[in-house]
BALOZA-442200 format. One line per 10 residues: number of its first residue (from 1); their letters; for each residue y, x, z of C-alpha. Coordinates in pm, 1 decimal, padded with zeros to 6 digits. Layout:
N
NUM	a	Y,X,Z  ...
REM end
This chain:
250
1	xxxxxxxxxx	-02100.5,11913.3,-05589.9  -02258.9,12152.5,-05360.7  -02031.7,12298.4,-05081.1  -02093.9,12641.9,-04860.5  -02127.3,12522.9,-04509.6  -02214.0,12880.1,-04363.4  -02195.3,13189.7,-04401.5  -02436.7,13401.8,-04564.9  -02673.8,13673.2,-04383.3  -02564.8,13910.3,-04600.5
11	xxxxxxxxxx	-02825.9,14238.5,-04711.2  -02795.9,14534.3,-04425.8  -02684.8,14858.6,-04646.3  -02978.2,14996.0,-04807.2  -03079.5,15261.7,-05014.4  -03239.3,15088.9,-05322.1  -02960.0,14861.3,-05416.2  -02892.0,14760.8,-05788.3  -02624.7,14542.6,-05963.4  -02498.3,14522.5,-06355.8
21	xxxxxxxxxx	-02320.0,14737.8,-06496.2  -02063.0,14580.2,-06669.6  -01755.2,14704.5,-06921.9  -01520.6,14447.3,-07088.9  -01632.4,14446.3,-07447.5  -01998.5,14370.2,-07328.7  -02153.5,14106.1,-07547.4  -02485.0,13962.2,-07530.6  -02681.0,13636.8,-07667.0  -02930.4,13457.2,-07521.3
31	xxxxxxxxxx	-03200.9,13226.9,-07578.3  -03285.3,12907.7,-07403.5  -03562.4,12687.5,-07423.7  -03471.6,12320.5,-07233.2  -03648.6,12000.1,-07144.2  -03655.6,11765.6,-07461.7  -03369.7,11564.5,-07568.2  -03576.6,11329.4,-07778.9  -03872.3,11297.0,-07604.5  -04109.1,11537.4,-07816.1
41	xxxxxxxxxx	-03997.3,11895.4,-07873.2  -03801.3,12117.6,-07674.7  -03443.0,12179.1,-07649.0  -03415.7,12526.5,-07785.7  -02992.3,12675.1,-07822.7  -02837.5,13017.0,-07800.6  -02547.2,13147.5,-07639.9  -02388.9,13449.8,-07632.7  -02185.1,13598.9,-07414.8  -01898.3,13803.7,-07381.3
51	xxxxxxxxxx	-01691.3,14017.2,-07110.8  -01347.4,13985.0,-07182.2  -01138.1,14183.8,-06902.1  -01086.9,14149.4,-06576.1  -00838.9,13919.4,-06335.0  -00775.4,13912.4,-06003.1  -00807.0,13544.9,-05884.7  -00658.8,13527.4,-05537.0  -00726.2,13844.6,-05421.3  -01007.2,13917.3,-05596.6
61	xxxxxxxxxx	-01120.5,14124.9,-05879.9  -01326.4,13906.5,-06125.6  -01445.2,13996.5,-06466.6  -01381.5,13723.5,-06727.5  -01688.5,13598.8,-06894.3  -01740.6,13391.7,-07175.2  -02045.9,13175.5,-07257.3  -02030.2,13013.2,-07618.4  -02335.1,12791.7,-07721.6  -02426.9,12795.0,-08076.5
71	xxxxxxxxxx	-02174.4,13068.8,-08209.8  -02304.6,13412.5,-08197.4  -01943.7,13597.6,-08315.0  -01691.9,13700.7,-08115.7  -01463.1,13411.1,-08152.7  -01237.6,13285.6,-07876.1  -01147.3,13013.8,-08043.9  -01352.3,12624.5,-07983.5  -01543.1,12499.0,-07740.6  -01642.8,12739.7,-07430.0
81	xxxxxxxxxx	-01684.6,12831.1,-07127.5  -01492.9,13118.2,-06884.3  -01651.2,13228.5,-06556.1  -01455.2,13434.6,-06315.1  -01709.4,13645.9,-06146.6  -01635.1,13892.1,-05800.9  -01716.3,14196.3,-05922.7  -01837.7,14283.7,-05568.8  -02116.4,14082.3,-05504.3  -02129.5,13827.0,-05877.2
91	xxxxxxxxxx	-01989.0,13542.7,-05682.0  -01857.9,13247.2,-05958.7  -01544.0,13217.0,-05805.1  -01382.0,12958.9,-06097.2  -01458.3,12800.9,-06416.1  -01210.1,12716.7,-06708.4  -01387.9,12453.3,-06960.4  -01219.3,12373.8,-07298.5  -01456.3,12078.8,-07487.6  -01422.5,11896.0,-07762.8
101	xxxxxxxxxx	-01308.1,11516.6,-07731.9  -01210.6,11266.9,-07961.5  -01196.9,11562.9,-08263.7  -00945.9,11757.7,-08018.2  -01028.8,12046.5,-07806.6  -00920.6,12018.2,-07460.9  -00875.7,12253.3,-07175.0  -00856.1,12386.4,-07003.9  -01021.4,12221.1,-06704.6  -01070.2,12444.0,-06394.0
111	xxxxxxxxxx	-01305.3,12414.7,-06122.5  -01234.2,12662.0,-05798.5  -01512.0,12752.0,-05573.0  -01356.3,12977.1,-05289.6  -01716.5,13075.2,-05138.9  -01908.6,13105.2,-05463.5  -02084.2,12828.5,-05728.1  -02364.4,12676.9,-05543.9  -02681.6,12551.8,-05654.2  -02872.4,12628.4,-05989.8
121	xxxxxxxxxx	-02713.8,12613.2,-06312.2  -02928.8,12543.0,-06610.3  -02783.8,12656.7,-06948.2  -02533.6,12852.5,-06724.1  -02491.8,13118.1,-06494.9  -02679.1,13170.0,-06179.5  -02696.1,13496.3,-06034.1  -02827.6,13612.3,-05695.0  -02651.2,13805.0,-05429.7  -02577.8,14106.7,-05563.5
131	xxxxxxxxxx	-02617.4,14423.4,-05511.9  -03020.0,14358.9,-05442.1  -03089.5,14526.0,-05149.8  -03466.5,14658.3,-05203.2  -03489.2,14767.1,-04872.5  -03392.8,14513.2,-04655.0  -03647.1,14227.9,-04503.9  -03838.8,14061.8,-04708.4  -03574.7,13796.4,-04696.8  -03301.5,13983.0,-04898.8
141	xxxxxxxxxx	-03050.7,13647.5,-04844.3  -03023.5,13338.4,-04683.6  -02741.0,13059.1,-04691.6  -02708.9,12686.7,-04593.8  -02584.3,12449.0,-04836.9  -02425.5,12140.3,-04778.7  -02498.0,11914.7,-05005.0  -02491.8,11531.1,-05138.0  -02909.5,11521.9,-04958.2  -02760.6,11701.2,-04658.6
151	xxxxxxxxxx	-02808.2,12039.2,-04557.3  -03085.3,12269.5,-04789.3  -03137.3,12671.6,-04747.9  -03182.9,12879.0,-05019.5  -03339.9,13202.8,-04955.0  -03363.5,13492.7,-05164.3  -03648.7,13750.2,-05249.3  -03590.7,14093.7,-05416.4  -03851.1,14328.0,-05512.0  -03928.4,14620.6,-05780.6
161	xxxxxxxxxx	-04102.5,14477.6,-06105.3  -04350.9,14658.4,-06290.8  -04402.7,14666.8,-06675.4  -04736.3,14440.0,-06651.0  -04498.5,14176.7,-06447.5  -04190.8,14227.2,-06726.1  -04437.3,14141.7,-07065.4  -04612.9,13905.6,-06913.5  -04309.9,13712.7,-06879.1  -04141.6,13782.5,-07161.9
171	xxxxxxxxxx	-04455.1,13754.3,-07391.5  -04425.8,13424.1,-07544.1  -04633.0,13265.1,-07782.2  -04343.7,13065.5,-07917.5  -04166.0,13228.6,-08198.2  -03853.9,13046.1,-08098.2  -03812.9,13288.8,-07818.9  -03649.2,13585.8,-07884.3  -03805.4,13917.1,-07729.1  -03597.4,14237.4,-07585.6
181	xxxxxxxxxx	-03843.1,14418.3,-07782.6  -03980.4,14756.0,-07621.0  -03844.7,14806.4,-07240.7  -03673.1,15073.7,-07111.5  -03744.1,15333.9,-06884.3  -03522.8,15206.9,-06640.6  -03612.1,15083.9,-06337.7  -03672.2,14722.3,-06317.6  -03606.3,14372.1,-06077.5  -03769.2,14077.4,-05954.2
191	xxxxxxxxxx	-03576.3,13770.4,-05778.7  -03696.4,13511.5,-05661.7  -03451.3,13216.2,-05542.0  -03579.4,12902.1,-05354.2  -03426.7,12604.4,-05245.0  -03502.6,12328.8,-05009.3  -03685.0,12403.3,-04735.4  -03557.3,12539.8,-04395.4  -03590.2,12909.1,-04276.9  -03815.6,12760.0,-04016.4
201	xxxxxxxxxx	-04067.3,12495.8,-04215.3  -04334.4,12541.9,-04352.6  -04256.2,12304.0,-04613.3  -04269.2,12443.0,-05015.4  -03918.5,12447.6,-05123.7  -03843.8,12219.2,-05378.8  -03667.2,12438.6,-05659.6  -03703.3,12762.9,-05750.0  -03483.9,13039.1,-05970.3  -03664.5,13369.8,-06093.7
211	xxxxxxxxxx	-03459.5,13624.5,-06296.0  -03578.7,13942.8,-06426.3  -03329.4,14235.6,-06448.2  -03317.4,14576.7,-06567.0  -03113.3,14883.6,-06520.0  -03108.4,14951.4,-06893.9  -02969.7,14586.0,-07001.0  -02652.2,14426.6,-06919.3  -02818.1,14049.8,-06877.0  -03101.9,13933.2,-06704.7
221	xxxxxxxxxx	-03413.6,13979.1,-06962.1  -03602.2,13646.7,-06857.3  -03482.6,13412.4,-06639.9  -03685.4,13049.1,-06542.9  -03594.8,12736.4,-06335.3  -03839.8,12465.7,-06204.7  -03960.1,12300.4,-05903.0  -04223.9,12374.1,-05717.4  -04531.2,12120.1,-05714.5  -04707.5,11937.2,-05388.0
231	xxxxxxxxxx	-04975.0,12213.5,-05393.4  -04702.2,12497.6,-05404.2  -04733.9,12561.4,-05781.6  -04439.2,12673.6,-05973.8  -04392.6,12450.7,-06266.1  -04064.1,12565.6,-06456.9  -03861.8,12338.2,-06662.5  -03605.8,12597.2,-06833.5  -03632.6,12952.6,-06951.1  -03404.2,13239.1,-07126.3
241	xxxxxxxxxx	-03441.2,13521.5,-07315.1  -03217.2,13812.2,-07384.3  -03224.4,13866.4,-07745.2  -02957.8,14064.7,-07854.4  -02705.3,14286.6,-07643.7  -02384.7,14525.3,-07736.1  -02025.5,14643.1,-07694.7  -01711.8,14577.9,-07932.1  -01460.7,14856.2,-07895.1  -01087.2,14771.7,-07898.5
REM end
């Protein structure tokens, strides 16, 4: 496990800033295409997602989200997963886990992370530092990991996507992948998250994160993971789709 070992350089206060907009009721499912579990095809699963209230969580005011693989209802029932997120700046703060073992379903088990889930999550949640700050530096973030390889950086890059950038990612020829359909008018987000490398080398970073976001959707639209190759190439080795997205009244 991945520990903070300094503090971030947070964004300076800009004007074009953006983060979700989130109510509880929010629902949303996902698709996710994975590296192979047999050898040949991909992994494809879905998971949806749902905001279930709010908590604080030692001092802080979290929304409660739920991540489900494989059951696209509402349930609350079976095996899951709960996120407590900051709703100031969508830091993971702690995760409840209740799985399946031996035909019972256990749970649940609780992982704290004081400063924030570090590292990339496939098949989980992984957000950057929000709100985006547009205007800042071209370096929008930049923390120092500890980890079990020793110190990494990962350094963050925000910008505004165009409609050419959004379809071109989220045209797929697969017809596993579920599409968004037509985009909104709203205005939409590019981030960029590396790991790896040092502020000051010139070496490539050896993972990346990109996530696509909109103002008019709840989730991130597209979202890949991968490493980066020895010639600087991207070559990604997970990606999502938003498929579906809504709200359940009480």
């Amino acid at each position: 496990m991945q520990i903070l070992a300094a503090t971030a350089l947070l964004p300076s206060l800009g004007v074009a800033q953006y983060k979700p907009r989130w109510h509880v009721g929010d629902w949303w499912i996902v698709k996710e295409q994975g590296p192979s579990l047999t050898g040949r095809d991909p992994h494809w699963q879905t998971d949806r997602y749902d905001v279930l209230g709010t908590q604080d969580v030692e001092g802080q005011d979290c929304f409660v989200l739920q991540q489900k693989t494989g059951d696209t209802t509402a349930s609350r029932d079976g095996e899951r997963f709960l996120y407590y997120i900051r709703t100031d700046n969508w830091r993971v703060i702690r995760m409840e886990t209740y799985l399946s073992r031996a035909g019972k379903l256990r749970g649940p088990g609780v992982s704290n992370y004081p400063e924030g889930m570090s590292g990339f999550h496939p098949f989980g949640v992984w957000f950057p530092l929000f709100p985006l700050d547009i205007a800042a530096a071209h370096d929008s973030a930049f923390h120092i990991y500890a980890g079990t390889y020793g110190a990494q950086d990962l350094r963050q890059f925000a910008s505004i996507a165009d409609s050419a950038l959004m379809n071109r990612y989220l045209s797929d020829p697969n017809p596993e992948a579920g599409r968004p359909g037509r985009l909104g008018a709203g205005k939409m987000f590019s981030v960029l998250s590396e790991m790896g490398a040092s502020r000051e080398s010139t070496v490539v970073p050896s993972v990346y994160n990109l996530q696509l976001w909109s103002t008019d959707y709840p989730w991130r639209l597209y979202e890949e993971e991968g490493q980066y190759t020895i010639d600087g190439n991207r070559q990604s080795n997970w990606r999502t789709w938003l498929i579906a997205w809504g709200h359940s009244g009480k």
